[in-house]
Each structure stands twice: as C-alpha cells, then as structure tokens.
C-alpha positions as CSV (number, residue, x, y, z in Angstrom):
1,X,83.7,144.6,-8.7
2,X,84.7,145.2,-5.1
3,X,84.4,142.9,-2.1
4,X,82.8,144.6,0.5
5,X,84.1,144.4,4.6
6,X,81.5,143.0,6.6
7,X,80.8,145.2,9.2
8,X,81.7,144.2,12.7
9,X,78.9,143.9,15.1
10,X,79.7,147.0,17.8
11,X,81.3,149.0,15.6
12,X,79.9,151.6,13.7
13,X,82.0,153.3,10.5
14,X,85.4,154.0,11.9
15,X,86.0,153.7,15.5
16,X,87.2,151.2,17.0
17,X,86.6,147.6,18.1
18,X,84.7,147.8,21.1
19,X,86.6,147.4,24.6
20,X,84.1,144.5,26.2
21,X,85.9,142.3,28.4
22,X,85.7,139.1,27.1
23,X,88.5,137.4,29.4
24,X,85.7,134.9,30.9
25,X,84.9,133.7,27.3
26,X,88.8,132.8,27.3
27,X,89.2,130.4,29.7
28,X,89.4,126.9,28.6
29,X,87.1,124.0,30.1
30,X,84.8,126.6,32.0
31,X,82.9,123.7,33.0
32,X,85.8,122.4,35.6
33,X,84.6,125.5,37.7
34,X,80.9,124.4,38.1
35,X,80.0,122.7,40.9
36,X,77.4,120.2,42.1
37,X,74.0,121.6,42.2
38,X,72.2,121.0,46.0
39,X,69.1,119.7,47.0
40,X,67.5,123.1,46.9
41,X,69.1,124.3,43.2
42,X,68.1,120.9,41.9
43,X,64.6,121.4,42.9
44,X,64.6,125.6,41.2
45,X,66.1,124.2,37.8
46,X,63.3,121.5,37.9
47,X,60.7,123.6,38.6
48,X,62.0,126.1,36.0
49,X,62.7,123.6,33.1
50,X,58.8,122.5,33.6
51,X,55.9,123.7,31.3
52,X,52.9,125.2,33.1
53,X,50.2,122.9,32.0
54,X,46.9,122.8,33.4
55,X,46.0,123.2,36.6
56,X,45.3,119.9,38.3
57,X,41.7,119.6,39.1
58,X,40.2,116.6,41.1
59,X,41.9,113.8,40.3
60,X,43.2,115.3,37.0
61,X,42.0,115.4,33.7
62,X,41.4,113.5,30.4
63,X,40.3,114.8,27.2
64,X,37.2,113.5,24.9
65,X,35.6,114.0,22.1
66,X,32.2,114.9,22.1
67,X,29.7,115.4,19.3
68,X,27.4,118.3,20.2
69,X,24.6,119.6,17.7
70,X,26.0,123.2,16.1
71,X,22.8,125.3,17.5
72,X,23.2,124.3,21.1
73,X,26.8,124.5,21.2
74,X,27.0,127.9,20.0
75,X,24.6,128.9,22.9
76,X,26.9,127.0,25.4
77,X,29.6,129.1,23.8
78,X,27.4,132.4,24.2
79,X,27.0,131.5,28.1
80,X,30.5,130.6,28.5
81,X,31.5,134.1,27.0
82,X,29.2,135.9,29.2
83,X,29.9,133.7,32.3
84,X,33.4,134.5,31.9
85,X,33.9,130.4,31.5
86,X,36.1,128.1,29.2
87,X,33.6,125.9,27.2
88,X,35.0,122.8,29.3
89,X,33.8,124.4,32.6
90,X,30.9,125.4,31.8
91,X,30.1,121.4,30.2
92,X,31.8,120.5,33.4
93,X,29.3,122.6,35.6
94,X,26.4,121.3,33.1
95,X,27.2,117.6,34.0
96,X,28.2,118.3,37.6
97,X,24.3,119.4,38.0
98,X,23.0,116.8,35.8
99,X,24.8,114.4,38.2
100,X,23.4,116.0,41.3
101,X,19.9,116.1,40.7
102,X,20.0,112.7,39.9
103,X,22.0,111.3,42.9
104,X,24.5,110.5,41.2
105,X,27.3,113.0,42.8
C-alpha cells in the first residue's frame, strides 16, 4: 500500500504552488495596528452585529397563547391568506374592531 499526497488547495496536478501574496498574514500581533473605533464606527458595528427582529409596533409586543376552535381558525387563516395578512394581524385587526365598537379603544 501507498500513501497518497494530499492535494494542495490551488494547485491542480503539477504546477506549481500558487503565487498569492500572503505577506499580511505574516506579520506578527496584527492587532497592534488596529485602532480605536469612533463614535460613528461604534454605532455601524452595533447596528450590524444586531438581529432584525420585529418591527416595533405601538408600544411593542408580547406573545400569548390563545386556544381558538380548529373550524374558525382555519377560516381566519383563509382570510389572512387572501388579505395578504399574518394570522397575528388579522386577530389584531379583529380585536382592534371588537374594541371600537364597544368604546373601548
């Protein structure tokens, strides 16, 4: 049996090593050469290091659990499809209106 030679990545079967220049890589303590990030860098990595999330609405939101009979909530879903609506917004809407006519809003 016969070791095989690992192939080099960037060379293909017999040329040579390729000529990248790696003389950046070399340097020792890289790091010395950073500097302190300002206001306005601070605030980009910040903003960039953040997830999305969801959009804030009002005062912000808060998740429940609701128990909704199957029939009617796959009718809500229907609507919601056809509306072009996430199932929250349209139970949103729903109790925004129930609110309303009674007063309440």
């Amino acid at each position: 049996m016969t070791a095989r030679k690992r192939k080099r990545s960037g060379e293909s079967r017999g040329s040579a090593p390729s000529e990248v220049d790696t003389g950046e890589f070399d340097r020792e303590f890289a790091a010395d050469s950073f500097r302190v990030p300002d206001a306005e860098a601070r605030r980009r990595w910040q903003s960039a290091r953040l997830k999305p999330g969801r959009p804030r609405e009002g005062r912000g939101v808060r998740v429940i659990s609701v128990s909704v009979e199957k029939g009617l909530l796959a009718s809500a879903d229907r609507l919601a499809k056809k509306k072009r609506l996430t199932r929250a917004r349209l139970i949103a809407r729903g109790l925004r209106a129930v609110l309303a006519a009674e007063g309440e809003l």
